[in-house]
N, CA and C atoms as a LAMMPS dump frame, in Angstrom:
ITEM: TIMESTEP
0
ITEM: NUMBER OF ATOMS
207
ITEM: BOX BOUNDS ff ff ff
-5.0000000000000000e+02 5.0000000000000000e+02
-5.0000000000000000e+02 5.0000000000000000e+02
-5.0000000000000000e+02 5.0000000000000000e+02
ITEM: ATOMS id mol type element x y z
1 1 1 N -300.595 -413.698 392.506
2 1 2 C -300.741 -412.256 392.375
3 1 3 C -302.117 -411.945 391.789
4 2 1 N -302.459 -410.755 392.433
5 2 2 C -304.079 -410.367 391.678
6 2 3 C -303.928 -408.997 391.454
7 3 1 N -304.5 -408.332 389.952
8 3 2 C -304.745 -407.433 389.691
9 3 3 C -305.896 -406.521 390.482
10 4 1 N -305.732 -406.045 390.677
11 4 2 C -305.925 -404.382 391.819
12 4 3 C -306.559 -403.211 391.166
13 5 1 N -307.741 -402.481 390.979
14 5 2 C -307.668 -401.027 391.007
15 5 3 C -308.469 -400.388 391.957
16 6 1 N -308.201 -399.697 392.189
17 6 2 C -308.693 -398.836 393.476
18 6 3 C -308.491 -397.634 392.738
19 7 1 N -310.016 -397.054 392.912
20 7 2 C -310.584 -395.439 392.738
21 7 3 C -310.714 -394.691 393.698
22 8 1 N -310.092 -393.557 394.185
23 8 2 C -310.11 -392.465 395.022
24 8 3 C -310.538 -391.064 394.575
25 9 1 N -310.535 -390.459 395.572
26 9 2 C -311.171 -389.083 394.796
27 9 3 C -310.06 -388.25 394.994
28 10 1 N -310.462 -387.322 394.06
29 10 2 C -309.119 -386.243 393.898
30 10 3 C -308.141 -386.157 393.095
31 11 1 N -306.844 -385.751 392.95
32 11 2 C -305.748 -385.957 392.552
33 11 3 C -304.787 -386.197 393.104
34 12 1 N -304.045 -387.434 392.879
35 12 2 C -302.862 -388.255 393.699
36 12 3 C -301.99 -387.99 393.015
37 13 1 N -301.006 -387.236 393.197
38 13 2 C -299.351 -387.134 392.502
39 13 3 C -298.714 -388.444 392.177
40 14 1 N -298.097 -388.539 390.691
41 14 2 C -297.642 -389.47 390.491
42 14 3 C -296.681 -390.102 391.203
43 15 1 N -296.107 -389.206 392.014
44 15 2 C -294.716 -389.474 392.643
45 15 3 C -295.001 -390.065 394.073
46 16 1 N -296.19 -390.705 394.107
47 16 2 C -296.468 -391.773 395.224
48 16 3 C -297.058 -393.296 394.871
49 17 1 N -296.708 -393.198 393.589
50 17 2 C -296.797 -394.417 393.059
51 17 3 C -295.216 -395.051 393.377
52 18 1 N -294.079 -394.866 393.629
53 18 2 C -293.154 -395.964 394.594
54 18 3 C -293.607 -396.4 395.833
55 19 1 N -294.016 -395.383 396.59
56 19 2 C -294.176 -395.985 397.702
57 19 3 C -295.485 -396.346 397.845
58 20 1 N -296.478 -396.192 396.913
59 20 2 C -297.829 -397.417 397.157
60 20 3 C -297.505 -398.678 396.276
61 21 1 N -296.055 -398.981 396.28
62 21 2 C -295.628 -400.614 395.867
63 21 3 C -295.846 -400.325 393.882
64 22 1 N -295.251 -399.252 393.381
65 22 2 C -294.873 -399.618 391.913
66 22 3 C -296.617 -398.958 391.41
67 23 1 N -297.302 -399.036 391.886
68 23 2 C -298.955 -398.97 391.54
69 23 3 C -299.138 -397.923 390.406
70 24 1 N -299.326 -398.133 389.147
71 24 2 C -300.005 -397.081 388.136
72 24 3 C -300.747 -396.009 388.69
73 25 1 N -300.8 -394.613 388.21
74 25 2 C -301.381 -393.55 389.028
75 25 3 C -302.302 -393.11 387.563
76 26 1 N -303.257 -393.025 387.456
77 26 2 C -303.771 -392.278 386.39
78 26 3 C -305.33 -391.007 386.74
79 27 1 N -305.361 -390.575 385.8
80 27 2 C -306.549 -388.978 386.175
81 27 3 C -307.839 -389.42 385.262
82 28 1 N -308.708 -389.063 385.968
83 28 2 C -310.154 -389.082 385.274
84 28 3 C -310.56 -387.361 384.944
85 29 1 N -311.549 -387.201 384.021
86 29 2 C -311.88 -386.018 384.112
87 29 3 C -312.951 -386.08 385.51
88 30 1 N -313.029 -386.848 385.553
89 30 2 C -313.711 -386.904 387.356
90 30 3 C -313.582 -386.277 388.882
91 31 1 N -312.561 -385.975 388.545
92 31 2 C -311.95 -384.881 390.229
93 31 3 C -311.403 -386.609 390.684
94 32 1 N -311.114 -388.142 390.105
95 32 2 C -310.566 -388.985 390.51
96 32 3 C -309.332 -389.772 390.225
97 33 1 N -308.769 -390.782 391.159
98 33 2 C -307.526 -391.346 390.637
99 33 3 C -308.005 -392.716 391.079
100 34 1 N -307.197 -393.248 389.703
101 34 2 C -307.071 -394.97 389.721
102 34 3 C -305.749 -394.865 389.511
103 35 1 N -305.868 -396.326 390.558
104 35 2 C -304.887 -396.798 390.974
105 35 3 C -304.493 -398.269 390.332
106 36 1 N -303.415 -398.64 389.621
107 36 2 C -303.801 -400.16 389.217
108 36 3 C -302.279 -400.966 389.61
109 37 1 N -302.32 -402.172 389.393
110 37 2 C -300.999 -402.504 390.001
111 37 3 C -301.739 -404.364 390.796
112 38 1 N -300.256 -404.87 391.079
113 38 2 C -300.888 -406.272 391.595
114 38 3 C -300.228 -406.052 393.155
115 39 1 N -301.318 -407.2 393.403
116 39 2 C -300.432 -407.681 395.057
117 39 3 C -300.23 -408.984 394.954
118 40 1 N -299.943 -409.318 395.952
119 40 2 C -299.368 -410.555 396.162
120 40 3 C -300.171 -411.231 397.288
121 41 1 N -300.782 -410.522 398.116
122 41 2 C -302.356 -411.292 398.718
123 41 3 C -303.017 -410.252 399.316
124 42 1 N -303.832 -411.185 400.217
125 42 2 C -304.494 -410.024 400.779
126 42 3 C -304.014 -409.351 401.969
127 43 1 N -303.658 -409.771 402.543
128 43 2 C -302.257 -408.43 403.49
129 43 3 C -301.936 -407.434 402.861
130 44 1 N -301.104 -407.989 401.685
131 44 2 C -300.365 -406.772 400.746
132 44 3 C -301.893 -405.729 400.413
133 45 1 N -303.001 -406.015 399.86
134 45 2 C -303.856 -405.423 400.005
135 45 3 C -304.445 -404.576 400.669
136 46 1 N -304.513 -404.778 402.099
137 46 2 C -305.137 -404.092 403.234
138 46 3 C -303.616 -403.182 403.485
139 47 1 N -302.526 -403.336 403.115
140 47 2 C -301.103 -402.66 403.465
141 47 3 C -301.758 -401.502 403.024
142 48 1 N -301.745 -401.465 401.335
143 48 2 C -302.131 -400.815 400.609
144 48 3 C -303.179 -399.354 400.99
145 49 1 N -304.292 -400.702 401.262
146 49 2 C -305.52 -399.687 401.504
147 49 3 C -305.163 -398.916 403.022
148 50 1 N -304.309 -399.181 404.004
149 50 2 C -303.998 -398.089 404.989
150 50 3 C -302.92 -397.477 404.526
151 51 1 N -302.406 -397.298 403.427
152 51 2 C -300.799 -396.278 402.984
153 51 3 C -302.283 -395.035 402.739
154 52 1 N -303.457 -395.527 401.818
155 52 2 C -304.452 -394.752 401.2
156 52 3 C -304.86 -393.789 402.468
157 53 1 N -305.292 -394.75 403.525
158 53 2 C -305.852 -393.693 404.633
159 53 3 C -305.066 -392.761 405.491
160 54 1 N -303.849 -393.235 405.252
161 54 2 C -302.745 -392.173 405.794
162 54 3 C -302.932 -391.224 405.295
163 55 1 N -302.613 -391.468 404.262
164 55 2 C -302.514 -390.169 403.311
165 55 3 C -303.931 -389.186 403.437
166 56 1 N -305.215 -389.694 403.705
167 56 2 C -306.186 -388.667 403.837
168 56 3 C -307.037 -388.487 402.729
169 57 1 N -307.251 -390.053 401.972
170 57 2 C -307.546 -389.572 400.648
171 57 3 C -309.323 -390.705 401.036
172 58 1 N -310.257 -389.982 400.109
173 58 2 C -311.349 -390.885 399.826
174 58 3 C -311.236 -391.987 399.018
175 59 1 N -311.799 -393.385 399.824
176 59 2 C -311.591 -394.133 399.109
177 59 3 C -313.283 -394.548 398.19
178 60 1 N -312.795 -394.645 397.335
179 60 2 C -314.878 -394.678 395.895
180 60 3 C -314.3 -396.326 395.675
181 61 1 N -313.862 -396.867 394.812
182 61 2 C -314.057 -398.182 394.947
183 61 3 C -312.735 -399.088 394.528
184 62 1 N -313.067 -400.22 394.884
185 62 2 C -311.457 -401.53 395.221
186 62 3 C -312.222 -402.441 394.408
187 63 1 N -311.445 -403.161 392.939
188 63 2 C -311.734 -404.046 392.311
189 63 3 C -310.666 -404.861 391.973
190 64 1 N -310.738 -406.092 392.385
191 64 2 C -309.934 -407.222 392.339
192 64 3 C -310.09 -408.374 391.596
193 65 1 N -309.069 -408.349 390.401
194 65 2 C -309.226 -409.296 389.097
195 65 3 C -308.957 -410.606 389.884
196 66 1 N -308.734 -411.778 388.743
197 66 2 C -308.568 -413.091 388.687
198 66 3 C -307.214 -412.96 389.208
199 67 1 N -306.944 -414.183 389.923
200 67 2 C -305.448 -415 390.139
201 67 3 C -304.823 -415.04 388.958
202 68 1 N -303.601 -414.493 388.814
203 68 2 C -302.594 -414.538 387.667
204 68 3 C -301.765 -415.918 387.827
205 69 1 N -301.794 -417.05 386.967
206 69 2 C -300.896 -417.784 387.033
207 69 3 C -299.558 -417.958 386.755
């Protein structure tokens, strides 16, 4: 599993954090949302990043921690 955050712009309702897989939703005074949460590879990843483009949202940036043992 690898830790995940992905920054978008705007405001993302918390209540789509189930269906982007459990993912933390939090607000910047930025007009942005981070996103944090793990996957399980990189599939689950790219899943992810097209639930994002469905939805219609800008994606600003994808940072991917260390392998969790």
């Amino acid at each position: 599993m690898r830790q995940v955050e992905i920054r978008i712009e705007g405001r993302l309702d918390e209540n789509w954090a189930e269906w982007l897989g459990e993912f933390a939703i939090r607000h910047t005074g930025q007009n942005e949302t981070i996103l944090t949460g793990l996957v399980k590879d990189q599939a689950a990843l790219y899943g992810l990043i097209a639930k994002l483009r469905d939805l219609g949202v800008r994606l600003i940036a994808v940072s991917i921690g260390e392998q969790a043992t």
